[in-house]
NUBA-605187 format. One record per atom (N, C-alpha, C): residue in one letter; z, x, y. Coordinates in steps of 0.001 Angstrom, whole numbers, padded with zeros to 6 digits, always signed. Each point is the difference from the previous one (the first is absolute). Example, Ala and Ser with C-alpha at 12.3 -4.5 7.8 and 13.67 -1.06 7.14 Angstrom:
BEGIN
A+007800+013190-005690
A+000000-000890+001190
A+000000+000900+001200
S-000720-000350+001050
S+000060+000820+001190
S+000730-000770+001090
***
This chain:
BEGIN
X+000000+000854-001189
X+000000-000854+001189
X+000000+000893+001244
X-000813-000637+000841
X+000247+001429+001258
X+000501-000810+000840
X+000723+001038+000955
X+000751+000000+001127
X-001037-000769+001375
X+000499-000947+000384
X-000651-000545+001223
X+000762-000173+001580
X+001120+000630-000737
X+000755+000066+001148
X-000112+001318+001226
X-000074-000524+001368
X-000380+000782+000861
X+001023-000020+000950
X-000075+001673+001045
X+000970-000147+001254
X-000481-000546+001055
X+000874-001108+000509
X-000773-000406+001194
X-000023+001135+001231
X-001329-000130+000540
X+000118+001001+000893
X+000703-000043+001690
X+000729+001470+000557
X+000664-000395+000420
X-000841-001061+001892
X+000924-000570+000093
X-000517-000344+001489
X+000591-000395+001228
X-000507+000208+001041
X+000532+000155+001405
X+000479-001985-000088
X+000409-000331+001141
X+000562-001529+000060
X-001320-000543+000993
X-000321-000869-000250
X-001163-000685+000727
X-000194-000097+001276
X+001390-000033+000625
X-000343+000176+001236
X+001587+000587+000631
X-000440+001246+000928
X+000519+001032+000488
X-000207-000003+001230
X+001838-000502+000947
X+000483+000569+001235
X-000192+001248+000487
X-000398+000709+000873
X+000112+001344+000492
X+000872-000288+001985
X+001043+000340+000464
X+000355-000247+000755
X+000249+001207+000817
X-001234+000340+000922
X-000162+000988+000837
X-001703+000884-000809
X-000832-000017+000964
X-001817+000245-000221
X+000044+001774+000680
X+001419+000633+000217
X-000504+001361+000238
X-000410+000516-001424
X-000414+001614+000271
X-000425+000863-001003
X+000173-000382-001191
X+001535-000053-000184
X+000080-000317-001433
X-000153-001006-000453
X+000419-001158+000966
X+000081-001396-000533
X-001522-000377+000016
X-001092+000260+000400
X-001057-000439-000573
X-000433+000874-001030
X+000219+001217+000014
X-000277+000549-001500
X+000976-000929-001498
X+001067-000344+000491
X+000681-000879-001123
X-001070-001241+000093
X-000663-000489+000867
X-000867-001411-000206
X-000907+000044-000737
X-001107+001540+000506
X-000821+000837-000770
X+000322-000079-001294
X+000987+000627-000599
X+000461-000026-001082
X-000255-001195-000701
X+000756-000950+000641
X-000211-000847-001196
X-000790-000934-000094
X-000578-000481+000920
X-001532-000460+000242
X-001028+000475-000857
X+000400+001117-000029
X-000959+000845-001193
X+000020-000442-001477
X+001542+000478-000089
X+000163-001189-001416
X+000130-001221-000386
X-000802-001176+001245
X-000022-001386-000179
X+001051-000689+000738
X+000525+000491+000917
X+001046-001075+000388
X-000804-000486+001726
X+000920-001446+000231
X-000195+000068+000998
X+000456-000140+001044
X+000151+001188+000772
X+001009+000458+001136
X+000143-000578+001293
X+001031-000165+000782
X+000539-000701+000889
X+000532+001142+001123
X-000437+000444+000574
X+000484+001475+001018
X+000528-000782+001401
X+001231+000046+000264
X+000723-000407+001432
X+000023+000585+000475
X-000315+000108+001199
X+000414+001090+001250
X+000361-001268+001568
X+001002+000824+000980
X+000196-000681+001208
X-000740-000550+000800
X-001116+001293+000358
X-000797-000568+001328
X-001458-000606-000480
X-000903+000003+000920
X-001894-000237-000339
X+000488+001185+000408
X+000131+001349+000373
X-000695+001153-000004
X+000405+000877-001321
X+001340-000192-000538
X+000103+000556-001724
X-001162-001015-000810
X+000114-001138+000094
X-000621-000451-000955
X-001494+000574+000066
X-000323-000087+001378
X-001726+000554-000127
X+000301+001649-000895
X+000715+000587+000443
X+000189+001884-000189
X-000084-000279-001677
X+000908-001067-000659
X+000263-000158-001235
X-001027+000287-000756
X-000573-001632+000438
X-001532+000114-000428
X-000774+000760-000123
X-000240+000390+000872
X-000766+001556+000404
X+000400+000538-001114
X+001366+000464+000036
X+000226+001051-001056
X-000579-000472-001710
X+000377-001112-000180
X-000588-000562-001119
X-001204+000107-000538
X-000625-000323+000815
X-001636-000171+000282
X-000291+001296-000371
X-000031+001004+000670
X-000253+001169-000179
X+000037+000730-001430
X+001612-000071-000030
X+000509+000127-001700
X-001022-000325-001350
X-000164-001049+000580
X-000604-001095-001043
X-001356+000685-000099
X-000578-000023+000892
X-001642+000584-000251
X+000061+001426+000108
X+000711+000666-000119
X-000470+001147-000573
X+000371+000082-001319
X+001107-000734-000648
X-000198-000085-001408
X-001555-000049-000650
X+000316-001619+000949
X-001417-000488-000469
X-001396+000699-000003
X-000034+000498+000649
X-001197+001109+000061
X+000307+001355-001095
X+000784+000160-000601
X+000268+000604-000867
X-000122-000619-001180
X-000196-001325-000220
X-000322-001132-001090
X+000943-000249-000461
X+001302+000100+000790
X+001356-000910-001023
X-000190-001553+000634
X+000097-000587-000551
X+000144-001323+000379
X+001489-000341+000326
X-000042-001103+001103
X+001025-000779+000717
X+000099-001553-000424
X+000425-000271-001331
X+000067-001386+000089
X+000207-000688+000684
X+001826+000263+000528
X+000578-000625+000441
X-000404-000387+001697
X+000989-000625+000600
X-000129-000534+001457
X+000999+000513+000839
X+000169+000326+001102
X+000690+000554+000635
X-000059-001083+001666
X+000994-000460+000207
X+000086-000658+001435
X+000942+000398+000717
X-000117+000242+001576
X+001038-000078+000709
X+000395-000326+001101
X+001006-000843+000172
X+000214-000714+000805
X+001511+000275+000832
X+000173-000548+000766
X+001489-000122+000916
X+001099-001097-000496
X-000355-000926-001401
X+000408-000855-000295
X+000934+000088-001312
X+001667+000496+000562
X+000488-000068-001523
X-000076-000932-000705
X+000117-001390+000069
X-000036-000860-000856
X-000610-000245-000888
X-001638+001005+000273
X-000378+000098-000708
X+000093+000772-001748
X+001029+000612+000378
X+000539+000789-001368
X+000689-001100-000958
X+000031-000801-000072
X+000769-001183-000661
X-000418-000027-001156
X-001553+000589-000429
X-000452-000122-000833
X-000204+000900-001457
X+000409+001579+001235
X+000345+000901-000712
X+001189+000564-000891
X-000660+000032-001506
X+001274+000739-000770
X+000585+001360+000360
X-000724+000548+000188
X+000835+001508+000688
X-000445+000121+001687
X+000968+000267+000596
X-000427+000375+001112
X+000537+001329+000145
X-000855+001152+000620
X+000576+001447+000207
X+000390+000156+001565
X+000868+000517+000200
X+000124+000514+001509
X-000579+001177-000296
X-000537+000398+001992
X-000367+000821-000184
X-000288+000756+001605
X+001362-000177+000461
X+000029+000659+001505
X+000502+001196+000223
X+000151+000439+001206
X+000642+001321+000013
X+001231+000246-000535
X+000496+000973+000276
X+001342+000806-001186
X+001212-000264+001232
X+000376-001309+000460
X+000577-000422+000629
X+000708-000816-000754
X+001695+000074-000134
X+000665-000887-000870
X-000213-001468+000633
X+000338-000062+001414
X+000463-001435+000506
X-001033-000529+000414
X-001092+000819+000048
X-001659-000779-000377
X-000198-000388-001168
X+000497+000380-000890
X-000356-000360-001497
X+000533-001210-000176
X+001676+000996+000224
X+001206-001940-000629
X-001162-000897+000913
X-000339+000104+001170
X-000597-001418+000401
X-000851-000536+000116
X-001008+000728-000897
X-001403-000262-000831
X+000395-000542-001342
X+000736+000344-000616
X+000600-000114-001056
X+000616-001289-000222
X+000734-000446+000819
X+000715-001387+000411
X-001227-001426+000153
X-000627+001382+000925
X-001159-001942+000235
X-000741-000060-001238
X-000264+001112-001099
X-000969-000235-000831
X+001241-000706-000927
X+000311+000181+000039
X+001000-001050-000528
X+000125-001442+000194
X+000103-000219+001511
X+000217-001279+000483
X-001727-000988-000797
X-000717+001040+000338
X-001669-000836-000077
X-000240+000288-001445
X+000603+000806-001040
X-000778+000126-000909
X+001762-000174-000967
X+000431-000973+000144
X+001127-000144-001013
X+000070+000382-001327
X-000815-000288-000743
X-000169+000270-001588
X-000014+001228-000363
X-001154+000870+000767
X-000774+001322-000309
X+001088+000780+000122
X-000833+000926-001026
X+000628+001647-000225
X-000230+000893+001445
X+000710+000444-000026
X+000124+001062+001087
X-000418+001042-000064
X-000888+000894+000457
X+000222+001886-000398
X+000013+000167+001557
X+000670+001218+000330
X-000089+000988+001198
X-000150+001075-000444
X-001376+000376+000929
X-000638+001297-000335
X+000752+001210+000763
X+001242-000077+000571
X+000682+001315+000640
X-000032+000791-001000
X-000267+001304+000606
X-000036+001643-001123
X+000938+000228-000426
X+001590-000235+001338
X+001391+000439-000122
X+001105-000840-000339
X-000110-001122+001204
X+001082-001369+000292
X+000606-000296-001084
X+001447-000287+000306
X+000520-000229-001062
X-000558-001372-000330
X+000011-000431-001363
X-000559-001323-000669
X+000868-000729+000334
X+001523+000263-000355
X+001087-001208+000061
X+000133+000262+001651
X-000152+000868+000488
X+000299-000490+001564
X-000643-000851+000537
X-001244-000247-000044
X-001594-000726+000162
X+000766-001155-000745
X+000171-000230-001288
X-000091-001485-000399
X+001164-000843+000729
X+000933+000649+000289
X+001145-000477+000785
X-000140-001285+001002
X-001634+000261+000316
X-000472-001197+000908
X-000061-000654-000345
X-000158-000308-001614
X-001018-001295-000796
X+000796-000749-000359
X-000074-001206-000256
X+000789-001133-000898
X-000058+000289-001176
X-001034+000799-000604
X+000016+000068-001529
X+000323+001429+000128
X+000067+000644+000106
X+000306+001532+000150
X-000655+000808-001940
X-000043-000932-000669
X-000133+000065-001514
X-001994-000079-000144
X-000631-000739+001346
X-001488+000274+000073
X-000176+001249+000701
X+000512+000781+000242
X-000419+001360+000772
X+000148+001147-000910
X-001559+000853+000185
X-000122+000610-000899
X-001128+001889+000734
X+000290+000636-000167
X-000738+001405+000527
X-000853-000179-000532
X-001034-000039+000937
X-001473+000344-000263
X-001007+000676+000464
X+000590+001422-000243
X-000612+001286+001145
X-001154+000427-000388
X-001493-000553+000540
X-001037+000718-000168
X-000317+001456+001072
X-000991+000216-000975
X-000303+001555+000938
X-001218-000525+000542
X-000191+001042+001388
X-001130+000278+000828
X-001243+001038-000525
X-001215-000951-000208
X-000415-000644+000225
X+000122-001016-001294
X+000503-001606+000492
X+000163-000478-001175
X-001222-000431-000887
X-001085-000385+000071
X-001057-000546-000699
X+000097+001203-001080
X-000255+001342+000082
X+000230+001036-000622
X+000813+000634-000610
X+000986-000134+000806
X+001402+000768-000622
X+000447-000822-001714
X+000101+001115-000680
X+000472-000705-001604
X+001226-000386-000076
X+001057+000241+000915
X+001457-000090-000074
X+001054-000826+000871
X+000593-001148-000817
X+000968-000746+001023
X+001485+000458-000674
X+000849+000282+000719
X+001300+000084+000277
X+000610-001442-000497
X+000703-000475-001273
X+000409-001251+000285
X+001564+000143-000235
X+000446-000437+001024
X+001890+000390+000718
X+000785-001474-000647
X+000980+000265-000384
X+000542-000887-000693
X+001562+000086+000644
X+000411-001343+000959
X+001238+000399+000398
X+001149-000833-000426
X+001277+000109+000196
X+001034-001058-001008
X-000256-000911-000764
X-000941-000882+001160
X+000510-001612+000364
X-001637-000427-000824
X-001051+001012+000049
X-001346-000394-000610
X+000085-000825-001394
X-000575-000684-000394
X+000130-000950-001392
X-000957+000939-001026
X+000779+000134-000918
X-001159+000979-001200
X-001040-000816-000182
X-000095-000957-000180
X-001719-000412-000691
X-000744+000451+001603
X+000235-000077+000872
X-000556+000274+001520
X-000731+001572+000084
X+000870+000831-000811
X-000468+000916-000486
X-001000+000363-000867
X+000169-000393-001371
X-000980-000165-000802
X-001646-000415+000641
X+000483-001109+000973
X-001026-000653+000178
X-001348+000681+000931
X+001103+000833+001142
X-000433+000773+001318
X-000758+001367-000961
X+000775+000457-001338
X-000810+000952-001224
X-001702-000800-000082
X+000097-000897+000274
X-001271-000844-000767
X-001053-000253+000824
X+000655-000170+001515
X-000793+000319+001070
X-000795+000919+000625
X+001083+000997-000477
X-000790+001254+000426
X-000943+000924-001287
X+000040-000413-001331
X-000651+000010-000901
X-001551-000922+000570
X-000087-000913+000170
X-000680-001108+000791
X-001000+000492+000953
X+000937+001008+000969
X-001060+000779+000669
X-000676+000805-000305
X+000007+000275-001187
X-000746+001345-000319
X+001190+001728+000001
X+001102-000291+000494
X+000973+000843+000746
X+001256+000615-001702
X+000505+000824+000648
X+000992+000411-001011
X+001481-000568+000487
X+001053-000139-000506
X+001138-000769+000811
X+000867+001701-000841
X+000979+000025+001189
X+001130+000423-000420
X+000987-000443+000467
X+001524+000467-001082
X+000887-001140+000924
X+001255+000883+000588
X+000193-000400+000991
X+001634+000486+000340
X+000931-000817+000874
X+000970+000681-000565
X+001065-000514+000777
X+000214+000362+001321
X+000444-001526+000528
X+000166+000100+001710
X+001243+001305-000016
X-001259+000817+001323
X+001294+001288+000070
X-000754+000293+001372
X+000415+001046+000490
X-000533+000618+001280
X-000883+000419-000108
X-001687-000347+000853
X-001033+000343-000482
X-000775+000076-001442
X+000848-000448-000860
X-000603-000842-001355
X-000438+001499-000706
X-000831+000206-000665
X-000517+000987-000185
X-001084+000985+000307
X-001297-000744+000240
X-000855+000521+000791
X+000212+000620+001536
X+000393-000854+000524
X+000641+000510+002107
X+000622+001248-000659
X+000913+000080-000756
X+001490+000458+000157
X-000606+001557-000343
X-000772+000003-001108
X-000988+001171-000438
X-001160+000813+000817
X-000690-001139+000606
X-001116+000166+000881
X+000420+000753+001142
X+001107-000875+000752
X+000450+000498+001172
X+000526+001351-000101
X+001141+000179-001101
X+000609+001489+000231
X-000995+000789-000440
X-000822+000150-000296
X-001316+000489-000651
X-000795+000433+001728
X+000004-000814+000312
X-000985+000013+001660
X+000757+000560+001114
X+001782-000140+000116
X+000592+000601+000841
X-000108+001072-000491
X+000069+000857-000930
X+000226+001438-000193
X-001233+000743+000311
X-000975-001036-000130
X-001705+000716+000180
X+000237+000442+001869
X+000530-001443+000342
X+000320-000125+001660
X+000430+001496+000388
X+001168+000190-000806
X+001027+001290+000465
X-000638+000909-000257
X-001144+000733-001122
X-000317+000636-000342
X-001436+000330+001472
X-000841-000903+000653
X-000391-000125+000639
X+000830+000465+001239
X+001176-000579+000352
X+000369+000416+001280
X+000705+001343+000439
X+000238+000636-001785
X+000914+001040-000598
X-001403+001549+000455
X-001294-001004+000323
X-000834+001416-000238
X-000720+000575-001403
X+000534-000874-001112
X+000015+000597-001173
X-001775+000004-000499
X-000565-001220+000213
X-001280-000278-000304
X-000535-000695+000848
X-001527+000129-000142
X-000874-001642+001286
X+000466-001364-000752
X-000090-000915+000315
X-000164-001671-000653
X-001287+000552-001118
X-000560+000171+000524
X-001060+000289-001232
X+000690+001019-001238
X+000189+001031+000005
X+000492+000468-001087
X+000908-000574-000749
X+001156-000488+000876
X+000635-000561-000697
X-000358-001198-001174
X-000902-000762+000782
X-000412-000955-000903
X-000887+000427-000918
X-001204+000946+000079
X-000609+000718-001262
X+000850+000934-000916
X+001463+000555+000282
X+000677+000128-001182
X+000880-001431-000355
X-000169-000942+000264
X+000250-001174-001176
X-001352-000550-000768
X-000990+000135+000534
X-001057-000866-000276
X-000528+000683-000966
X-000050+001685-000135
X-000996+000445-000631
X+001613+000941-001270
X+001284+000401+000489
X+001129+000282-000543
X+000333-001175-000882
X+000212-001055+000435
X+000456-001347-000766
X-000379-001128-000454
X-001090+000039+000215
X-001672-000865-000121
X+001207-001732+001038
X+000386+000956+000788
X-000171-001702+001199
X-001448-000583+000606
X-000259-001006-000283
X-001324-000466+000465
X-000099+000149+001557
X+001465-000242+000304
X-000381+001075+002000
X+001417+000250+000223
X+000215+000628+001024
X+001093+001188+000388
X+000947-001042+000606
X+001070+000488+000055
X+001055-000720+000734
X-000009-000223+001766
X-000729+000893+000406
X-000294-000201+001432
X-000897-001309+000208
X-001638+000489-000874
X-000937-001071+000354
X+000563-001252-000329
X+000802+000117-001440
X+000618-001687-000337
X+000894-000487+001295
X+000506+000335+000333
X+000778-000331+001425
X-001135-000116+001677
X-000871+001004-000243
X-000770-001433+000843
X-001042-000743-000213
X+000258-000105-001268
X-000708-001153-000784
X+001265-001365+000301
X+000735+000377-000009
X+001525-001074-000226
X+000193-000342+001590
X-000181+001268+000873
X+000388-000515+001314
X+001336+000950+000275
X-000284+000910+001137
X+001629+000709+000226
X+000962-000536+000459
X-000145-000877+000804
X+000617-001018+000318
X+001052-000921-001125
X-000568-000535-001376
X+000322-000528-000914
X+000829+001090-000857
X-000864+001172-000026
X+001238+001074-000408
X+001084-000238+000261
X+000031+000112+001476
X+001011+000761+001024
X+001408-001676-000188
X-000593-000882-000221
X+000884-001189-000007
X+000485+000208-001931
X-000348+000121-000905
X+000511+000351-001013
X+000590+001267-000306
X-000167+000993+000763
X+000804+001441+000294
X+001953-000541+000511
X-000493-000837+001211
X+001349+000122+000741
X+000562-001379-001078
X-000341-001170-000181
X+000667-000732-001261
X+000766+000649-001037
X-001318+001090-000754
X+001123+000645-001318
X+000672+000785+000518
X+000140+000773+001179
X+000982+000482+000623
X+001131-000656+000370
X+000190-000728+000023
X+000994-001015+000342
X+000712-000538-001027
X-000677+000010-001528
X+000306-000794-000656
X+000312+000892-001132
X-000450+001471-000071
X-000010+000651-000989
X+000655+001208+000809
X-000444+000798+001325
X+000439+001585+000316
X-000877+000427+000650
X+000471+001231+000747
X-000616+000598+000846
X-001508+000919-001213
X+000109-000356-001091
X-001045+001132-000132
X-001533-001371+000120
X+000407-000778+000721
X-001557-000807+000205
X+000390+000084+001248
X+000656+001036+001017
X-000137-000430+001429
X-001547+000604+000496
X-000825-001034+000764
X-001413+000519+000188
X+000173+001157+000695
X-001034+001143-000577
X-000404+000889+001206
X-000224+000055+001602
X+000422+000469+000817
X-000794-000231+001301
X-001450+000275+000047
X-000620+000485-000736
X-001639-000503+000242
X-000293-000982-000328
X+001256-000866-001393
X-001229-001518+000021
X+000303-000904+001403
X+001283+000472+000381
X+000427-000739+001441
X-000545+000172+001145
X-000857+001392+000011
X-000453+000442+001066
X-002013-000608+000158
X-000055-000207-001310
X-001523-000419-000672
X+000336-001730+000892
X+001157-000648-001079
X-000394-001331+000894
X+000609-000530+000966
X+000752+000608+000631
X-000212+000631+001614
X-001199-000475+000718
X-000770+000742-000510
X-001215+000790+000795
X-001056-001113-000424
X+000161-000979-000863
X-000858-000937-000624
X-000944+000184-000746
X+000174+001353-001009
X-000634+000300-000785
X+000754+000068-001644
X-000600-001140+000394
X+000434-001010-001551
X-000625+000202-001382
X-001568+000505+000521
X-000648+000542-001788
X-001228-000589+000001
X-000781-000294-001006
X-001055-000574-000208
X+000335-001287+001011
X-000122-000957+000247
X+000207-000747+000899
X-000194+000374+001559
X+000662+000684+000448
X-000177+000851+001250
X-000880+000705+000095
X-000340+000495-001168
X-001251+001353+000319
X+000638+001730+000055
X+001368-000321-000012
X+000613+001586-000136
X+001257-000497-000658
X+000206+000973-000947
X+001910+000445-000445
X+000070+001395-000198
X-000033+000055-001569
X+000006+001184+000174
X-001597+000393-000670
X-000861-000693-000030
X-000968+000302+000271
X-000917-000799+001137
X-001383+000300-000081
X-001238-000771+001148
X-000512-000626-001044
X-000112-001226+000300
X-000816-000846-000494
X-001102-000874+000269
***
């Protein structure tokens, strides 16, 4: 007798909140648009929502011109209520706690049922859910830059999270095409916490005289087969975004994440990285 039994394969939820259309949060729309869902992107003004779009748009067709297909749908509007419909909704604003709790709160208010993820790199999970009525739907869901591409989500698991919520957020990001790993809510989770002290020492080593940004990063890239150096990944990330997860795990962990004065002096000066056009390289 043969076996007819099959695994169902895994899949994203039909339709997917994204709350905030910057960088990342339309690469999370990207994302899963890609794998069939169909996305709901909030932002405040008509001038995010147009930028959103934009960003979307863009995203989208250069896949597409590469021949991946975009099933899914992607909309965005100024209208939370519209999330009502969505099973997961992701935050996905800056690395601002009391911006979050209060992104966090309204996706709550408009999207009662749904699962939660917040894509913060660092934030504590249980500090963040603290806002919610369910505190047990909030769940880490740290993608990397650039997300359509990147193979790897961070999935943060804090007190109050419900295990099948887990399992499930495993299934999601299986869904995308993506690898999940999991950790426990801690300071900077695992990736930041690695990445960063990894990038301040490149910092010091830079301001120490020791090597250019360039060397440094061609002895990881070509020494450790890193696909890019700890400098360029940082202004790939934004020095700025560094520099706000530097002084956090400093705070929360010790002075050996206190930032360098060059990343302070970099965004200072408003040279933030790829974005700006200078960090510690020209771009």
């Amino acid at each position: 007798m043969s076996d007819t039994t099959t695994d169902t394969p895994a899949r994203v939820p039909d339709v997917v909140g994204v709350y905030g259309g910057g960088r990342m949060g339309a690469g999370i729309a990207h994302a899963f648009a890609t794998a069939g869902a169909r996305v709901i992107v909030i932002e405040n003004t008509d001038e995010t929502v147009a930028a959103a779009r934009e960003r979307i748009d863009a995203s989208t067709s250069k896949s597409q011109s590469k021949g991946i297909e975009v099933p899914g749908t992607v909309v965005v509007d100024r209208d939370p209520t519209l999330l009502d419909e969505a099973l997961l909704v992701v935050e996905a604003v800056p690395e601002i706690v009391e911006l979050k709790q209060e992104v966090l709160a309204a996706i709550a208010k408009h999207a009662p049922a749904a699962s939660i993820g917040t894509n913060t790199s660092a934030l504590s999970i249980d500090e963040l859910a603290a806002a919610l009525p369910r505190p047990q739907a909030l769940i880490g869901l740290h993608f990397f830059n650039p997300v359509p591409v990147s193979e790897l989500v961070e999935v943060v698991v804090g007190t109050h999270t419900d295990p099948k919520l887990v399992d499930v957020a495993k299934e999601w990001v299986t869904g995308l095409g993506k690898t999940a790993i999991m950790v426990k809510d801690s300071p900077g989770f695992a990736s930041s916490r690695l990445g960063v002290a990894l990038a301040l020492e490149a910092m010091r080593m830079v301001e120490d005289g020791v090597a250019s940004a360039e060397d440094i990063d061609r002895a990881m890239t070509l020494g450790y087969r890193h696909p890019a150096g700890p400098l360029k990944t940082t202004d790939i990330v934004g020095l700025d975004v560094r520099l706000g997860i530097a002084e956090h795990l400093a705070a929360e962990i010790g002075e050996r994440f206190t930032p360098p004065q060059i990343l302070k002096d970099k965004v200072a000066a408003g040279k933030l990285g790829r974005k700006t056009g200078q960090g510690f390289y020209t771009w």
